[in-house]
VOTORKE-156507 format. One line per 3 residues: number of its first residue (from 1); for each residue x, y, z of N, C-alpha, C. Coordinates in nm, 4 decimals, decimal comma. Atoms other than C-alpha are relative to their C-alpha. Example, Ala and Ser with C-alpha at 12.3 -4.5 7.8 and 13.67 -1.06 7.14 Angstrom:
% VOTORKE-156507
1> 0,0890:-0,1190:0,0000:1,2300:-0,4500:0,7800:0,0900:0,1200:0,0000 | -0,0820:-0,1190:-0,0060:1,3670:-0,1060:0,7140:-0,0770:0,1090:0,0730
This chain:
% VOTORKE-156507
1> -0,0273:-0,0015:-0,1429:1,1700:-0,0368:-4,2364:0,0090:-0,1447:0,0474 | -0,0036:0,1316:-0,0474:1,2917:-0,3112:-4,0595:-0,1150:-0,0325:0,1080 | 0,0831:0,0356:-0,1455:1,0604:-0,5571:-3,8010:0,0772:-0,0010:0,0858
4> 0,0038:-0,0753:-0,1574:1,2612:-0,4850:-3,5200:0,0206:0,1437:-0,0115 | 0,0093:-0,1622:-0,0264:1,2077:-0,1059:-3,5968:-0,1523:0,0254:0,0386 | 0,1286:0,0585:-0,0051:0,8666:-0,1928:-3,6690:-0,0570:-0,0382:0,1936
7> 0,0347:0,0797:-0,1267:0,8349:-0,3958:-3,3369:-0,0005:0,1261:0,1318 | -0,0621:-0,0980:-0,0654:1,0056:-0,0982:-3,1780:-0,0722:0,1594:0,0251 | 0,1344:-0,1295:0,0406:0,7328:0,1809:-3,3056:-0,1051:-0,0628:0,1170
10> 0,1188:0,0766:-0,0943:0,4476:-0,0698:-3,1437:0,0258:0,0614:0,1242 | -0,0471:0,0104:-0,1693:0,6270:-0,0634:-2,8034:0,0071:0,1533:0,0070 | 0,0527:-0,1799:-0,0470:0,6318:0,3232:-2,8081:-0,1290:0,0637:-0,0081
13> 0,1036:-0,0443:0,0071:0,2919:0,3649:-2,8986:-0,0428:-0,0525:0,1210 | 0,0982:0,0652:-0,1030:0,1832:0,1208:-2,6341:0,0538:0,0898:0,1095 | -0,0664:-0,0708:-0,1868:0,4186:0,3493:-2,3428:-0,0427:0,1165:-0,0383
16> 0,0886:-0,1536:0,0166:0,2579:0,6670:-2,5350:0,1082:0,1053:-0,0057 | -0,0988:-0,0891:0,0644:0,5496:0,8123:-2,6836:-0,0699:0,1001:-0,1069 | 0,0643:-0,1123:0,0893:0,4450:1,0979:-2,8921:0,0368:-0,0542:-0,1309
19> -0,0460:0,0258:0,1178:0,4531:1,0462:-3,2338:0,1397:0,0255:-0,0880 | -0,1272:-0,0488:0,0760:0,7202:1,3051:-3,3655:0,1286:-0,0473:0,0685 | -0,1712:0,0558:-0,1286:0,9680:1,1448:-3,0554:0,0043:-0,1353:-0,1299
22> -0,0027:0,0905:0,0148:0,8850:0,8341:-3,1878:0,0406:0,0109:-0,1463 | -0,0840:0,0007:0,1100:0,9714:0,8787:-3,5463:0,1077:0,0389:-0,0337 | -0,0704:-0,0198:0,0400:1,2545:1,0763:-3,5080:0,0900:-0,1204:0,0719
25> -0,0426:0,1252:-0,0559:1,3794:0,7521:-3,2765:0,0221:-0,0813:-0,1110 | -0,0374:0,1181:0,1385:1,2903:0,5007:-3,5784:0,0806:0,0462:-0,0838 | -0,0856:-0,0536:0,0891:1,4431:0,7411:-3,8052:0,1624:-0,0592:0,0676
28> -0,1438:0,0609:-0,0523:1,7981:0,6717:-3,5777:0,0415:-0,0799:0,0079 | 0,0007:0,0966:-0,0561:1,7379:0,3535:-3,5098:0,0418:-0,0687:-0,1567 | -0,0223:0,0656:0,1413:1,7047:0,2864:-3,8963:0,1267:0,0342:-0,0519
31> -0,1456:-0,0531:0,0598:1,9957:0,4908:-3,9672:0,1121:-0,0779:0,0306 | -0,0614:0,0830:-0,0803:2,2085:0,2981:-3,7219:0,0009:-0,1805:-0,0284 | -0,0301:0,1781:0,0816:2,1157:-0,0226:-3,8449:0,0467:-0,0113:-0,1309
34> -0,0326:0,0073:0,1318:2,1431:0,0585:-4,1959:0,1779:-0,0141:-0,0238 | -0,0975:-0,0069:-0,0377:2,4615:0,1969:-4,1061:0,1276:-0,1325:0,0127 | -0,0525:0,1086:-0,0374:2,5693:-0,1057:-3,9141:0,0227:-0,0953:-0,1000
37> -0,0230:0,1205:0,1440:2,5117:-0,3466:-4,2321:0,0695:0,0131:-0,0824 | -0,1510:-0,0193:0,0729:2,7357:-0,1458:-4,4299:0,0987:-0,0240:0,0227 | -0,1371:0,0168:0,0213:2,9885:-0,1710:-4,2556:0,0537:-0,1810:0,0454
40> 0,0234:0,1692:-0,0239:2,8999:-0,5621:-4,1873:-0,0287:-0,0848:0,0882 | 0,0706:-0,0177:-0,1094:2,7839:-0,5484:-3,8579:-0,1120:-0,0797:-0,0084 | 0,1194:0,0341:0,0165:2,4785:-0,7525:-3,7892:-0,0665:0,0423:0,1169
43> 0,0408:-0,0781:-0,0758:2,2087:-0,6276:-3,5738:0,0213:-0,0575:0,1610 | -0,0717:0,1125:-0,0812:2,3067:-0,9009:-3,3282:0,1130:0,0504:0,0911 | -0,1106:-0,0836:-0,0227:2,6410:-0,7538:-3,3027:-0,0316:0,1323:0,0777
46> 0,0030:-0,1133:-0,0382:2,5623:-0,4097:-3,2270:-0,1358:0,0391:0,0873 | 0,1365:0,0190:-0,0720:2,2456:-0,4491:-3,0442:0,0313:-0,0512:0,1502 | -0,0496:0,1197:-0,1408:2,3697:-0,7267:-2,7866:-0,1432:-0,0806:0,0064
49> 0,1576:0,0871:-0,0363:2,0720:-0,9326:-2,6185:-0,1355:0,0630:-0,0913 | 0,1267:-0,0639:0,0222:1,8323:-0,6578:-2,7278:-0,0597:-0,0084:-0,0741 | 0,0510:0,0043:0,1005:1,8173:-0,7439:-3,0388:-0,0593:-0,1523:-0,0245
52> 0,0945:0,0822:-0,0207:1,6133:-1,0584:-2,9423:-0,1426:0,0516:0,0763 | 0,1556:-0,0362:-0,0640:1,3479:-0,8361:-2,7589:-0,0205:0,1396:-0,0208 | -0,0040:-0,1425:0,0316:1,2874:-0,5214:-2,9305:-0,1315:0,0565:0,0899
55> 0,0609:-0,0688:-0,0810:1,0024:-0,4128:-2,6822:0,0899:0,0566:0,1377 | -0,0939:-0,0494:-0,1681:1,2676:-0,4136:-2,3699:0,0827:0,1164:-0,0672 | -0,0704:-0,0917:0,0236:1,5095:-0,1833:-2,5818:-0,0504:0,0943:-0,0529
58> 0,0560:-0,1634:0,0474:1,2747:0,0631:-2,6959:-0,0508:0,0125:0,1129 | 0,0443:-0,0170:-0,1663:1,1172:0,0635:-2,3306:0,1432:0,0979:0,0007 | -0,1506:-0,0812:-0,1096:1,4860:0,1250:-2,2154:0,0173:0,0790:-0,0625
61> -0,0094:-0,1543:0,0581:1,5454:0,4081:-2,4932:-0,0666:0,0926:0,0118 | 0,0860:-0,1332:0,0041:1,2801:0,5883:-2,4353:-0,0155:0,0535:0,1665 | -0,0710:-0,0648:-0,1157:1,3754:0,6131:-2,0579:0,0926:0,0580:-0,0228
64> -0,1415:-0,0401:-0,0677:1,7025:0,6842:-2,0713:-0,0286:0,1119:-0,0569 | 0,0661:-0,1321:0,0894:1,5590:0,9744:-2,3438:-0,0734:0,1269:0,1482 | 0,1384:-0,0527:-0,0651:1,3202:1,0606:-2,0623:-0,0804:0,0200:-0,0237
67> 0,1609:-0,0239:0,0807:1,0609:1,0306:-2,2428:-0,0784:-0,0540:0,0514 | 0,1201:0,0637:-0,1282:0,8573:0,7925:-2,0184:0,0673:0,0005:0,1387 | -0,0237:0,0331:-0,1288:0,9418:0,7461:-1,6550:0,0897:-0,1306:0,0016
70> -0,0734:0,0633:-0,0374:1,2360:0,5534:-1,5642:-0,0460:-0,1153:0,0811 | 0,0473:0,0772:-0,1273:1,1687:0,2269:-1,3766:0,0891:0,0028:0,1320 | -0,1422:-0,0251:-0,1392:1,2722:0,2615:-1,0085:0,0740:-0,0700:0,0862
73> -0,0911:0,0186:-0,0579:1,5366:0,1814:-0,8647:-0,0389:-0,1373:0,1004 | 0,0505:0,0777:-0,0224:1,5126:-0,1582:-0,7147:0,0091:-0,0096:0,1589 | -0,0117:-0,0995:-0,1596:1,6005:-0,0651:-0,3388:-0,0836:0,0721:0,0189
76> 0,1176:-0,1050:-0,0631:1,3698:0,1992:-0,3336:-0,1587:-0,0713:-0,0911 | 0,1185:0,0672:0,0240:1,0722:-0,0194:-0,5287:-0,0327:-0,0791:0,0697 | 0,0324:0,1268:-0,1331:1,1008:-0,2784:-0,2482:-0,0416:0,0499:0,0897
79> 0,0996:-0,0398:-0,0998:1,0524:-0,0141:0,0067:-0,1295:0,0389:0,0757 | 0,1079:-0,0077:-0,0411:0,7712:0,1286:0,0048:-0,0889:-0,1304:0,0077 | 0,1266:0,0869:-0,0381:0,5354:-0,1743:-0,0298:0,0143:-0,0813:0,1768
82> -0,0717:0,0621:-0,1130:0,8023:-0,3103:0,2669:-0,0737:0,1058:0,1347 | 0,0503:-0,0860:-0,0546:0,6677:0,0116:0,4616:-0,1350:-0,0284:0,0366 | 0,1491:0,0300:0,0308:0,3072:-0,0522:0,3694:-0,0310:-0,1170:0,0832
85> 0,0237:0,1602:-0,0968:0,3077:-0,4015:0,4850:0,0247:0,0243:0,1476 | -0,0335:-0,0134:-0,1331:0,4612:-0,3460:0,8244:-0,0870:0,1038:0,0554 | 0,1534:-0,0920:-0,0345:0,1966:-0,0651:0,8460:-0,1004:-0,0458:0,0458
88> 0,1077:0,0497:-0,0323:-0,0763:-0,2448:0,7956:0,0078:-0,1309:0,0481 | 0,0176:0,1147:-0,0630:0,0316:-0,5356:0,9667:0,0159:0,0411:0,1631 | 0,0375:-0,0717:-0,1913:0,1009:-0,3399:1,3333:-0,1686:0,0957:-0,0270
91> 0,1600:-0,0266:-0,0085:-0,2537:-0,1808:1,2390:-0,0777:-0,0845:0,0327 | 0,0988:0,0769:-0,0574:-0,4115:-0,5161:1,2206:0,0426:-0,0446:0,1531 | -0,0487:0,0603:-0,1732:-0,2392:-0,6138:1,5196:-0,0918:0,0605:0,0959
94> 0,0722:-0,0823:-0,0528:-0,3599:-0,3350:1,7157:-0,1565:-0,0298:0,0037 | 0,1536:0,0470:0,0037:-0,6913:-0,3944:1,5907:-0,0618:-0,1397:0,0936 | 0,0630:0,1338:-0,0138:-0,7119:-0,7811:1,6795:0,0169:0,0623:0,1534
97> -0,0346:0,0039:-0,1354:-0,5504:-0,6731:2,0218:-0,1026:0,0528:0,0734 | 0,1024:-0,0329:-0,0148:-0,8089:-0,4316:2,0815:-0,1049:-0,0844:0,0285 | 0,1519:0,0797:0,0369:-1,1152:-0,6633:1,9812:0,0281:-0,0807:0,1487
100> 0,0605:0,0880:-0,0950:-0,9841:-0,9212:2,2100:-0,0298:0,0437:0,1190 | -0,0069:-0,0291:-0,1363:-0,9429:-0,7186:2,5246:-0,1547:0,0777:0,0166 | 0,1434:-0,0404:-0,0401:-1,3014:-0,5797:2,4851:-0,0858:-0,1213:-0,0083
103> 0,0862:0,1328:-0,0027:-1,4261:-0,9199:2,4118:0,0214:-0,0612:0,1480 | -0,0439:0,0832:-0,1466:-1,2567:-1,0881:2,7016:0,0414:0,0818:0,1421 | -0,0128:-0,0479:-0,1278:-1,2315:-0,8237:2,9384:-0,1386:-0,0097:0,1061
106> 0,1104:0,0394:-0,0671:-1,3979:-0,8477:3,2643:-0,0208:0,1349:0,0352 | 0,0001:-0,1539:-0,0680:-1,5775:-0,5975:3,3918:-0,0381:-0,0101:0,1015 | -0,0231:0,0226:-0,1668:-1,5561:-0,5195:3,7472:-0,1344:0,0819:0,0144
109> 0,1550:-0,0340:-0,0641:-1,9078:-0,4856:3,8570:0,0634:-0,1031:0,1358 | 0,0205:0,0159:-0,0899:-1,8946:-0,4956:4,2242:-0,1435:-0,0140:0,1063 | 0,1082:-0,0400:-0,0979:-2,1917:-0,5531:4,4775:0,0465:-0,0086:0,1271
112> -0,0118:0,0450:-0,0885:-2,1486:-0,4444:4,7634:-0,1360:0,0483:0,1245 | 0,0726:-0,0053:-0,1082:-2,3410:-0,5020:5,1061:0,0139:0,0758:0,1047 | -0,0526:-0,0708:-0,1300:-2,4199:-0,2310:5,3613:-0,0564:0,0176:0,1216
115> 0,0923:0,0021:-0,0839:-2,5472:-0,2948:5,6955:-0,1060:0,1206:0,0372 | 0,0883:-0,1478:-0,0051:-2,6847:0,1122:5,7726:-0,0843:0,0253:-0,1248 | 0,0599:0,0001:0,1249:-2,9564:0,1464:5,5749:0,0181:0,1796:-0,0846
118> -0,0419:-0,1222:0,0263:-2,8642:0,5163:5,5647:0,1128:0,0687:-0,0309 | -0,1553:-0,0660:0,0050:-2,5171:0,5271:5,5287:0,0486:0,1044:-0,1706 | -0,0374:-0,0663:0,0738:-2,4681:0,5902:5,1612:-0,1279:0,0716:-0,0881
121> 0,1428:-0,0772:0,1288:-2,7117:0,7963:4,8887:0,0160:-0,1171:-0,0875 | -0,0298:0,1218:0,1419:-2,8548:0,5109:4,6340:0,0273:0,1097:-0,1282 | -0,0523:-0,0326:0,1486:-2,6752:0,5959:4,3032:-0,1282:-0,0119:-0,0915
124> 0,0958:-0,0281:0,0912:-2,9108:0,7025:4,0400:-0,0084:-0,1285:-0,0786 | 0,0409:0,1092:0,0823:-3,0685:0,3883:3,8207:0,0338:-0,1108:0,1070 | 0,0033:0,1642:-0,0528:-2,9657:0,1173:4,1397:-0,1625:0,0201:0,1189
127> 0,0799:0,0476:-0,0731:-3,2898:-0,0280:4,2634:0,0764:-0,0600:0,1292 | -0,0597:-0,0177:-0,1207:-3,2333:-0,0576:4,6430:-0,1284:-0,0850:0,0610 | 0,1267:0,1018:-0,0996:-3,5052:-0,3583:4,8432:0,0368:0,0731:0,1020
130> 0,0201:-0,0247:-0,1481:-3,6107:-0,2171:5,1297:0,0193:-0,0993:0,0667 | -0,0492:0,0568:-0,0422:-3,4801:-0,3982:5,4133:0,0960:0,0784:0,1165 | -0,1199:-0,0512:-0,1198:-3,2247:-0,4095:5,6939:0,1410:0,0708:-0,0384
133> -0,1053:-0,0061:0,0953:-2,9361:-0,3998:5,4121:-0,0184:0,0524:-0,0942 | 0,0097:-0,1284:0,1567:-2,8522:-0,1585:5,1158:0,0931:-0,1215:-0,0911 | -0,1076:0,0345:0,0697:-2,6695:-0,3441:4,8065:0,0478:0,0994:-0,1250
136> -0,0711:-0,1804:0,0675:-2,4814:-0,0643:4,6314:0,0811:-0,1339:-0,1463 | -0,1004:0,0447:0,0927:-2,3456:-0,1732:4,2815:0,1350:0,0970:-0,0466 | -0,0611:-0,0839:0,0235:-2,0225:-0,0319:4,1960:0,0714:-0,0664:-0,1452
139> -0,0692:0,0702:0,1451:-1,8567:-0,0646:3,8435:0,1032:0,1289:-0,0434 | -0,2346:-0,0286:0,0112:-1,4473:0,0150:3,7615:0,0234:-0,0004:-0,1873 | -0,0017:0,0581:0,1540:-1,4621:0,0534:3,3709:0,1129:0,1469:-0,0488
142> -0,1093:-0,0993:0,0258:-1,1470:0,2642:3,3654:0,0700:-0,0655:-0,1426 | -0,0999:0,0630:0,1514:-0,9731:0,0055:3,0940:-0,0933:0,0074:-0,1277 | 0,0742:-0,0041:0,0299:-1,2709:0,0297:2,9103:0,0232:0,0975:-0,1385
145> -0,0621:-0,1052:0,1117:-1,1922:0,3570:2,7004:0,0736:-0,0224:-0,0413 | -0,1166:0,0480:0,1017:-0,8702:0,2660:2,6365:-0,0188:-0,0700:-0,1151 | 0,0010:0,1077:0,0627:-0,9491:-0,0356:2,5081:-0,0887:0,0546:-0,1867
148> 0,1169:-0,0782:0,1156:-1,2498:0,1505:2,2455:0,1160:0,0960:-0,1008 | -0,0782:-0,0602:0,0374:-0,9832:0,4076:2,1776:0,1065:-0,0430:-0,1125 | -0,1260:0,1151:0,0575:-0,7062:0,1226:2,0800:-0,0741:-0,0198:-0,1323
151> 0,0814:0,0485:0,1088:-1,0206:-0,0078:1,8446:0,0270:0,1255:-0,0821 | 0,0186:-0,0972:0,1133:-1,0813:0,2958:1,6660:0,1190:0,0747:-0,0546 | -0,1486:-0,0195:0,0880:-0,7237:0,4235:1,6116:0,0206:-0,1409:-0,1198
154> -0,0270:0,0753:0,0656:-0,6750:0,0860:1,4653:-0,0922:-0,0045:-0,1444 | 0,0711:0,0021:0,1014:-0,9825:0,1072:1,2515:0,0652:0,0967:-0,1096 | -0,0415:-0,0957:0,1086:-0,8867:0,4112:1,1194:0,1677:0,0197:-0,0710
157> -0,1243:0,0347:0,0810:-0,5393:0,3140:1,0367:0,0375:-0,1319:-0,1015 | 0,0186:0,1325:0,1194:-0,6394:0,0005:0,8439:-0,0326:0,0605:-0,1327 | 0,0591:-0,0931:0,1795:-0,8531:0,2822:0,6342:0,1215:0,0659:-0,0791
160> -0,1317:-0,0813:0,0463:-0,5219:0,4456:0,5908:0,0696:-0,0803:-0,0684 | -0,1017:0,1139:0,0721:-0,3426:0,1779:0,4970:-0,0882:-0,0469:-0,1233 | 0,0952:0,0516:0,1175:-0,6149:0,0479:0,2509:0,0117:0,1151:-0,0887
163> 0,0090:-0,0956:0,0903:-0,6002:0,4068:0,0856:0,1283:0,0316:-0,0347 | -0,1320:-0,0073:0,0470:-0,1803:0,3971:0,0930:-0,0169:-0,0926:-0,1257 | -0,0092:0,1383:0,0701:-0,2418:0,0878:-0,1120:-0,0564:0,0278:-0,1392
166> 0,0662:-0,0481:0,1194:-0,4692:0,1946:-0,3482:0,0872:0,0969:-0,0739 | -0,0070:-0,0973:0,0867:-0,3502:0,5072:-0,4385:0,1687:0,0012:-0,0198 | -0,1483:0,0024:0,0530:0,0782:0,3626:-0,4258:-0,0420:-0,1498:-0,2027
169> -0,0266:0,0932:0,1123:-0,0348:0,0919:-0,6931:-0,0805:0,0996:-0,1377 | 0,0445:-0,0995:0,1166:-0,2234:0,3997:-0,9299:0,0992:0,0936:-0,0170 | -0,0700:-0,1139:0,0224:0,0556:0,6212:-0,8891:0,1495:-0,0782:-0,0568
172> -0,1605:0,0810:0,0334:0,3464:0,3291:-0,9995:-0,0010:0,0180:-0,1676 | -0,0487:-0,0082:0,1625:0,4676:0,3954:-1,3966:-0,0241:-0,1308:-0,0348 | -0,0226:0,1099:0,1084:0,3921:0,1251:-1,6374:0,1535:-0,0581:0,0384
175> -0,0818:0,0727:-0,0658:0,6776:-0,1443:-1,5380:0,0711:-0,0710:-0,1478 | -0,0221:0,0135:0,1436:0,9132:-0,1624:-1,8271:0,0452:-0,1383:0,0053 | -0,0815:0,1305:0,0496:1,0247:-0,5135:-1,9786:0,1253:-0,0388:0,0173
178> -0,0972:0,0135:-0,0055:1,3159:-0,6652:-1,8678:0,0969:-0,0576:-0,1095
């Protein structure tokens, strides 16, 4: 057996070609070369490039066979991670945007002053000095939720994105040799 048939066995064991694929392959492969020398052919010749990198052309035979998984398509291998990224980059966005507007928002705590000491009912938890004057606190925390809301969507779409990520780079085929 020749070493690039040889070389050519290796590279199918390592992509986990079955055995009987894989020998009846070398078997062809040997035939074909043998072949080729008879009729004066060198492997050079009838090979092309490949026959400087016998791991890329048994990769590529044993796709085109279907015997391992095809590598994909280079348009559609760019997309998804292209997807992914723009995902989790309007996620972090969201997120930072979030953070800051609860960091730096103000919150509208009002006091206000009321001459009748009877006019309004004190609101439950405001201490009230006796006196001529009531000071009533009032607080406006309408943006407030949003803002919490914004956070936690974002959180939980970072987790999403962290688990696209994971589980697109366990689910990608062995990446055959060019």
């Amino acid at each position: 057996m020749s070493d690039f048939v040889e070389q050519c066995r290796r590279e199918w064991k390592r992509l986990g070609v079955p055995d009987p694929l894989a020998d009846e392959m070398s078997a062809d492969l040997t035939a074909d070369l043998e072949e080729a020398a008879a009729d004066g052919v060198s492997t050079e010749e009838l090979l092309g490039a490949a026959a400087f990198d016998p791991a890329s052309f048994a990769a590529s035979w044993a796709a085109e066979r279907g015997i391992i998984p095809a590598e994909p398509s280079g348009r559609r291998a760019r997309r998804r991670p292209f997807v992914l990224v723009a995902f989790t980059a309007v996620a972090a966005l969201v997120l930072i945007v979030a953070a800051v507007a609860l960091a730096a928002g103000k919150p509208e705590v009002s006091l206000v002053a009321v001459k009748k000491p009877h006019a309004f009912p004190t609101p439950a938890g405001i201490f009230v000095r006796p006196g001529s004057s009531r000071m009533i606190a009032h607080t406006n925390a309408a943006a407030a939720p949003f803002e919490w809301v914004l956070l936690v969507l974002a959180v939980v779409a970072l987790g999403f994105a962290a688990w696209l990520w994971s589980s697109w780079s366990r689910s990608r085929p062995p990446s055959l040799p060019a």
